[in-house]
C-alpha positions as MATLAB code, in Angstrom:
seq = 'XXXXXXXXXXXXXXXXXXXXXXXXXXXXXXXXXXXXXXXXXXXXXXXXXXXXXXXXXXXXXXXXXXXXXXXXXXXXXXXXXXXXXXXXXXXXXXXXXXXXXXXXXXXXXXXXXXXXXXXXXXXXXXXXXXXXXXXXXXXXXXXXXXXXXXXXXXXXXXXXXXXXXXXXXXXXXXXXXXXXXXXXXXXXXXXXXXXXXXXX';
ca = [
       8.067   66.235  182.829;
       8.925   63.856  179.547;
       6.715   61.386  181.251;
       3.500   64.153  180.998;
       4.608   65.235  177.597;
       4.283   61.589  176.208;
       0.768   60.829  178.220;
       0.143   64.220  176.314;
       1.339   62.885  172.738;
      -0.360   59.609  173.333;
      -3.215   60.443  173.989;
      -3.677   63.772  171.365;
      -2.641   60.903  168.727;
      -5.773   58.971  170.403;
      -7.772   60.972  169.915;
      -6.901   62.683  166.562;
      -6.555   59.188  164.229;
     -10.032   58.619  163.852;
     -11.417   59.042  160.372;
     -13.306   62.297  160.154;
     -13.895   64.881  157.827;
     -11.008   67.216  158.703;
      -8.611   64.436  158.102;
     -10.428   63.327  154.990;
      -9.875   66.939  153.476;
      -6.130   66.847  154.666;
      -6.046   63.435  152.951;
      -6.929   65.111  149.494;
      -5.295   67.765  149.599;
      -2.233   65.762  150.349;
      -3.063   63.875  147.192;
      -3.783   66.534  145.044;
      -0.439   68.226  146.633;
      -1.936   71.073  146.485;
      -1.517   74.143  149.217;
      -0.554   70.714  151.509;
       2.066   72.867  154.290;
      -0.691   75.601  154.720;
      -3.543   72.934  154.991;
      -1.319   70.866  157.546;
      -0.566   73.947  159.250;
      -3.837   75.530  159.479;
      -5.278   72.766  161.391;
      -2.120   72.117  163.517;
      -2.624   75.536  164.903;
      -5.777   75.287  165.143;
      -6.186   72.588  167.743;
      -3.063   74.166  169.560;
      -5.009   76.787  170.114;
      -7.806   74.651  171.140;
      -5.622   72.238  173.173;
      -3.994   75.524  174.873;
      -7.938   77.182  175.777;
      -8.709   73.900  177.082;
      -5.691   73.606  179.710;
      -6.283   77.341  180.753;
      -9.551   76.391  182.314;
     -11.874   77.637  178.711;
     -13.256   74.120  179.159;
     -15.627   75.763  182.108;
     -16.726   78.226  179.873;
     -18.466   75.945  177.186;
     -19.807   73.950  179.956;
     -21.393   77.175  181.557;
     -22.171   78.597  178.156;
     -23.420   75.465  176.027;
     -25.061   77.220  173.337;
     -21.628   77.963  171.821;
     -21.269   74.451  170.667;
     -24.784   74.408  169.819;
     -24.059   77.403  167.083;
     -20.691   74.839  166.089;
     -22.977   72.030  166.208;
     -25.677   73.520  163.438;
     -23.392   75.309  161.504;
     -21.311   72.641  161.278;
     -24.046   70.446  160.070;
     -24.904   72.265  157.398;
     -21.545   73.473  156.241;
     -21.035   69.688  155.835;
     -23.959   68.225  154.169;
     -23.207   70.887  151.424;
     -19.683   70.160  150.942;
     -20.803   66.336  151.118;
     -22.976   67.648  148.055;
     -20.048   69.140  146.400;
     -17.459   65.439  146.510;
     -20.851   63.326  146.013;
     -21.769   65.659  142.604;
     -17.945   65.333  141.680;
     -18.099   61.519  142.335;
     -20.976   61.583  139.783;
     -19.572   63.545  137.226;
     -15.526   63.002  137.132;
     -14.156   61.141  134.367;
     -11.168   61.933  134.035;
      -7.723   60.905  135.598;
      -6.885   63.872  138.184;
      -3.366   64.019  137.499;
      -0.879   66.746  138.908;
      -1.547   69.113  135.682;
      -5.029   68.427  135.551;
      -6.791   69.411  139.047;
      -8.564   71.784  139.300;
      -6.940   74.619  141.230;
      -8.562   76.169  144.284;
      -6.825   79.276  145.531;
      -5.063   79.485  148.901;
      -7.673   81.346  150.634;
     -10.490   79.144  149.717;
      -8.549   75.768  150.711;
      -7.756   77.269  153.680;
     -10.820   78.931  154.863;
     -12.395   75.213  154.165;
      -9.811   74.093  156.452;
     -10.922   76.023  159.192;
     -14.286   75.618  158.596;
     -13.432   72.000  158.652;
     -12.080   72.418  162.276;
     -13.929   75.570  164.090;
     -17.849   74.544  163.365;
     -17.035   70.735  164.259;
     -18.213   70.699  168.156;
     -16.400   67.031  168.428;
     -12.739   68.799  167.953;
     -13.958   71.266  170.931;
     -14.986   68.530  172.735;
     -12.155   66.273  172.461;
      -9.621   68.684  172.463;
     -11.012   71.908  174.787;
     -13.414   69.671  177.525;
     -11.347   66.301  177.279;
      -7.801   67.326  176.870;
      -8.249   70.465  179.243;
      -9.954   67.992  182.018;
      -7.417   65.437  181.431;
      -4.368   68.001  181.873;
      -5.845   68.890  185.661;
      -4.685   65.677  186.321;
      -0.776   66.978  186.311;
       1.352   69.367  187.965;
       2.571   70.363  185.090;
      -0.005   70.338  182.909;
       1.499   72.734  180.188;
       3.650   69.631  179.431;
       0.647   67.600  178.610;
      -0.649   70.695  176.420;
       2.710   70.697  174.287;
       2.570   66.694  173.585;
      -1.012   67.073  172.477;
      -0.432   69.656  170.250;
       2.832   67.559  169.050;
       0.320   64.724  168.193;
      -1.740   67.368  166.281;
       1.445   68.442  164.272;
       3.122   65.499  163.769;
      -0.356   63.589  162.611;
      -1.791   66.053  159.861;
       1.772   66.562  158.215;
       2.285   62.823  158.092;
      -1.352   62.171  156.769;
      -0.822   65.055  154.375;
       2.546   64.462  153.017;
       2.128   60.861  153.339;
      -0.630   60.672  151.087;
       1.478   61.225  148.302;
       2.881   57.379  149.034;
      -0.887   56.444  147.383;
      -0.779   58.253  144.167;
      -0.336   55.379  142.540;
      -3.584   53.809  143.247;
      -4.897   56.810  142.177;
      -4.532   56.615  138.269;
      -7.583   56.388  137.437;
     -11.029   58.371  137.558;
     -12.634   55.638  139.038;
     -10.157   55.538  142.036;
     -10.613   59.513  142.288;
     -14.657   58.791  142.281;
     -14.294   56.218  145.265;
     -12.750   58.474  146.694;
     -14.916   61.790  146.850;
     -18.064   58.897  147.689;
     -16.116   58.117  150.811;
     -15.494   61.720  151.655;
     -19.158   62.186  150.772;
     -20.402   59.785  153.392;
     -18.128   60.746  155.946;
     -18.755   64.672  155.830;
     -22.361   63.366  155.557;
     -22.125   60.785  158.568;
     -20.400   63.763  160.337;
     -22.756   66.028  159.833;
     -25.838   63.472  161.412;
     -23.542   62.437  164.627;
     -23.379   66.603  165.262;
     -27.351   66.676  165.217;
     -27.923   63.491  167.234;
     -25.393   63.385  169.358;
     -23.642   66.527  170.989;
];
């Protein structure tokens, strides 16, 4: 049993590290502390639930019914090469220090419907966590246990990137540091956006 949890938990945190553009929004959100617990949360759940459909066998529907991912896979793309516009224009155009009392608020619902945007119209989350984690589970008696350590990798990873992230405020005290950094999310929601079209 604790050996399938932690083959669960090792290999959800596997899979989960790699720079993408869910973890770069996390990231500044964590820095801008702003709605950071529901943004954590949010995606958390969200690849429970994915994790959870995959072990329950919902990883033979998307193979029988591919077009689903195709309609994550186009959406997705789009959704982010225009929020790659948005950090690349703000990239451009911010000059100023964004301190604590000087970010620009966005209001619960809008971080967190970005969140899920972020998550749901990405087909690499389903395919890592519905198709791979689901197939990998089979592999156990108990495969429930492997479902619970992946989705304690998933917890544990976006609270630590988001409340970590508060450990490198001090590098950002500048507006040049806060530019870098929307160019980097740029190109990744960018770079995200052409491995959807090319490669699922």
């Amino acid at each position: 049993m604790l050996n399938t949890y932690l083959q669960g938990l090792l290999v959800g945190l596997s899979l989960i590290v790699a720079i993408g553009a869910q973890n770069a929004f996390v990231l500044k959100q964590g820095l801008k502390r702003r709605h950071v617990f529901w943004v954590c949360l949010v995606c958390a759940l969200s690849d429970a639930v994915l994790i959870l459909f995959g072990v329950m066998g919902f990883s033979a529907v998307l193979l029988h019914y591919p077009q689903i991912i195709q309609f994550a896979k186009w959406g997705g793309a789009l959704f982010l090469f225009f929020y790659g516009v948005q950090h690349a224009v703000q990239a451009w155009k911010n000059q100023s220090v964004m301190t604590l009392d000087t970010v620009n608020e966005s209001s619960l619902l809008k971080v967190v419907l970005i969140a899920l945007a972020l998550t749901w119209l990405n087909p690499h989350v389903y395919l890592d966590t519905v198709i791979l984690l689901g197939s990998i589970s089979t592999k156990f008696s108990q495969p429930e246990y492997f479902a619970f350590g992946a989705i304690s990798a998933s917890l544990l990873f976006f609270f630590s990137l988001g409340y970590g992230a508060r450990a490198l405020l001090p590098l950002f005290q500048s507006a040049r540091a806060w530019r870098i950094l929307d160019a980097i999310i740029a190109l990744i929601m960018w770079g995200v956006a052409i491995s959807l079209l090319y490669t699922v």
